[in-house]
C-alpha positions in Angstrom: -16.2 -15.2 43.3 -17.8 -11.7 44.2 -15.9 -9.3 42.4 -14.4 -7.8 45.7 -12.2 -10.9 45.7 -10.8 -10.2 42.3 -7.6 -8.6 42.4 -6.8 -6.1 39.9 -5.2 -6.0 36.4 -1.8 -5.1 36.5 -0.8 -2.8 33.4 2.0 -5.3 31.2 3.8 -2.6 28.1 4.3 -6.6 26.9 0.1 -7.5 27.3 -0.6 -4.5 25.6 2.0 -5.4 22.4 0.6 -8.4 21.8 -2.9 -7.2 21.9 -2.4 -4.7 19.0 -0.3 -7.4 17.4 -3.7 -9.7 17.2 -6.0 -7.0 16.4 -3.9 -4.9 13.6 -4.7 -4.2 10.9 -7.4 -1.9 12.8 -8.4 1.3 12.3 -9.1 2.4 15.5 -5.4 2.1 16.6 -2.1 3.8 16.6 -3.9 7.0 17.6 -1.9 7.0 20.9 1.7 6.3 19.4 0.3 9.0 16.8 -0.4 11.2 19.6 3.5 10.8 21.5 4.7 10.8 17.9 3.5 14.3 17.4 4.4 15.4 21.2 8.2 14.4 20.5 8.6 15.8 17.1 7.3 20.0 18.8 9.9 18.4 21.5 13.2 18.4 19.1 12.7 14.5 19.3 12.4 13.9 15.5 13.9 10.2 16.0 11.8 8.9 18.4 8.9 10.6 16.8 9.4 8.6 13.9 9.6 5.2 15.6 6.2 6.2 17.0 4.6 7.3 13.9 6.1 4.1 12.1 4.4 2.2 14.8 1.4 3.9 14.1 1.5 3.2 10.9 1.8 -0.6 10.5 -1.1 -0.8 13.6 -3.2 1.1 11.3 -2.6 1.5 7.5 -5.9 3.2 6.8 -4.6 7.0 8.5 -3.3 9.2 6.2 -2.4 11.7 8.7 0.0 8.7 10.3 2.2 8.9 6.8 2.3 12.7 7.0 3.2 13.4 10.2 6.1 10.5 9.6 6.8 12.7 6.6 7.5 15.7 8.8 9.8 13.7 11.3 12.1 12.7 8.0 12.6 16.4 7.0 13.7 17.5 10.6 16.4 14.6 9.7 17.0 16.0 6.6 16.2 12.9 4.9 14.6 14.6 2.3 14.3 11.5 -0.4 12.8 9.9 2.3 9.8 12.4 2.6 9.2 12.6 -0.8 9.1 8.7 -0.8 6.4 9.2 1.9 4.3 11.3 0.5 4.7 9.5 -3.1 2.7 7.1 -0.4 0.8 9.1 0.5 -0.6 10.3 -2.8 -1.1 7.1 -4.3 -2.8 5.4 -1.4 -5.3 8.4 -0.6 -5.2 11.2 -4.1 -7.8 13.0 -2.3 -5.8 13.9 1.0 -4.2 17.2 -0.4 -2.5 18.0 2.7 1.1 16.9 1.5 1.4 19.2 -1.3 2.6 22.0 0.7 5.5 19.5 2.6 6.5 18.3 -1.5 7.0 21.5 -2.1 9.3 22.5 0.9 11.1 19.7 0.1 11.9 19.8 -3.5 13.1 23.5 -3.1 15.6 22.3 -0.1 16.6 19.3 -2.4 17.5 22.2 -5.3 19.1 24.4 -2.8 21.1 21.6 -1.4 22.5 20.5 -5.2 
């Protein structure tokens, strides 16, 4: 069959799913639901951001930037235990990140202000 005669690949949202579902744990994915993730949260969207850095999470566990920016889509909730769950995470699964301190902070002054 010359390739001519092949007809094309149609795009399947379900074809893709299950091909991260066989190849996670990877760390060359989740970049892309990272990338919406980030593009919803400037956009107000802090609940659908989360569902698409969550996403980006479990596809790949080895991003530390993934838990961080999920971190940032809990406080626009207010779910402020949350967060410092998160970045408890965060901390114990990469100490040499740093990047979180400045978000703990934040969040234990709003957790005193708010008692």
């Amino acid at each position: 069959m010359e390739r001519r005669d092949r007809k094309p690949r149609r795009w399947s949202a379900e074809a893709d799913r299950a091909r991260e579902e066989l190849l996670r744990p990877c760390p060359y994915l989740g970049y892309d639901h990272d990338q919406i993730g980030v593009h919803c949260l400037v956009n107000q969207a802090s609940g659908i951001a989360e569902l698409f850095f969550r996403r980006a999470i479990w596809l790949n566990p080895y991003e530390p930037r993934f838990r961080l920016h999920l971190a940032h889509a809990l406080k626009r909730q207010k779910r402020y235990m949350e967060v410092l769950e998160t970045l408890d995470e965060l901390r114990d699964g990469w100490p040499d990140f740093g990047e979180e301190e400045g978000l703990r902070e934040t969040v234990r002054a709003l957790l005193c202000v708010k008692k």
